[in-house]
N, C-alpha and C positions, 0 to 999 in steps of 0.2 A: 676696558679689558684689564684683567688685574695684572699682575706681574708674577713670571715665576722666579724660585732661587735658579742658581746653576744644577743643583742636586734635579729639580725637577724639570727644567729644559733638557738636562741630559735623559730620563727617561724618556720626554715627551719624543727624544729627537729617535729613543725605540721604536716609541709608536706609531711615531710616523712613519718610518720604515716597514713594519711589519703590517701595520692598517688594523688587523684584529688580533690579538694575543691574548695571552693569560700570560702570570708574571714567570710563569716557569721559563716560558716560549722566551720571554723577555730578557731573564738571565742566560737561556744559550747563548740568543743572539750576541749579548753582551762577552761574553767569553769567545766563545767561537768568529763571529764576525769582525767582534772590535778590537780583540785581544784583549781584553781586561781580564783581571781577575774577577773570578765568583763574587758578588757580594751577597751579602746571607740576603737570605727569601723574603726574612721580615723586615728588612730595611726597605727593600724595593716595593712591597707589599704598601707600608706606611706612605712612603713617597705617593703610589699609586691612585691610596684615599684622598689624598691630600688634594693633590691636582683635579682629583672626582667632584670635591666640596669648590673648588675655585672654578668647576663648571667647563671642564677642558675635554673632559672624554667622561664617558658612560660606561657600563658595562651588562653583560647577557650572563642571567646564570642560570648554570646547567648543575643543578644538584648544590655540591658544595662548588664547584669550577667556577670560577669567574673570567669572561670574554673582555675583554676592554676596549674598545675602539676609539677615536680622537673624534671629540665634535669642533676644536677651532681645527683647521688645516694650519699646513706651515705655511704657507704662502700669507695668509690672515695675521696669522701671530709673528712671522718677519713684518710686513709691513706696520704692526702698532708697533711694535718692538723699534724699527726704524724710528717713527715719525716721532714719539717719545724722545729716542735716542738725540735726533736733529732738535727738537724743543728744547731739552734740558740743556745740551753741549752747546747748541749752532742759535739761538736764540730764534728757533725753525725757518733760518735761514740755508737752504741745500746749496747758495751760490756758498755759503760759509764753509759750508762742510769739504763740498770741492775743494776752495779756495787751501785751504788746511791741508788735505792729502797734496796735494800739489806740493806745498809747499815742506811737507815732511817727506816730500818723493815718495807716496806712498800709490800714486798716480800718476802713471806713464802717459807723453802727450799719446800715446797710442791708446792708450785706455778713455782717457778724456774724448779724444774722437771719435771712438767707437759709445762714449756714452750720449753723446749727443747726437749722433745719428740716430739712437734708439728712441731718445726722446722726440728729434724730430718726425719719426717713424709714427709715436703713438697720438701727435698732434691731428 
């Protein structure tokens, strides 16, 4: 799976929200929902194509309207996004990754037990 920038995870994480849009729909939400400021049409437009060619969402057109939908889910693209993450950082060691929040307290023994009950859950 390829990689996105931040610029294009930040849209994708529109589309994930919304599920089917046009970038109109995308800059309200973006304004109205997230409190951002507008950014122009043709920036979000560009990003849009961009993500289309890397194979991440499709689109429906209606006339000149363009429909967009997501074809990775985010559930898909967390999980490579993770396991990359753990490769490159943790030598795809997860006891490493643990070991590291733990140890920058960024993982409460509450959190740790609660993460290992989930694991031992999906065992």
């Amino acid at each position: 799976m390829q990689k996105l920038t931040k610029a294009e995870e930040d849209v994708m994480q529109v589309l994930w929200a919304l599920e089917r849009c046009t970038v109109s729909q995308m800059l309200d939400y973006m304004e109205q929902q997230l409190g951002l400021s507008r950014p122009p049409h043709s920036t979000i437009s560009s990003i849009v194509r961009i993500i289309e060619e890397k194979g991440f969402l499709d689109h429906k057109a209606y006339g000149r309207t363009h429909e967009y939908f997501p074809l990775v889910s985010k559930d898909e693209y967390s999980r490579g996004t993770l396991k990359d993450f753990v490769q490159n950082y943790f030598d795809g060691s997860v006891k490493r990754l643990v070991s590291f929040m733990v140890q920058e307290n960024d993982l409460s023994l509450k959190d740790l037990t609660e993460m290992l009950e989930k694991l031992k859950d999906e065992d």
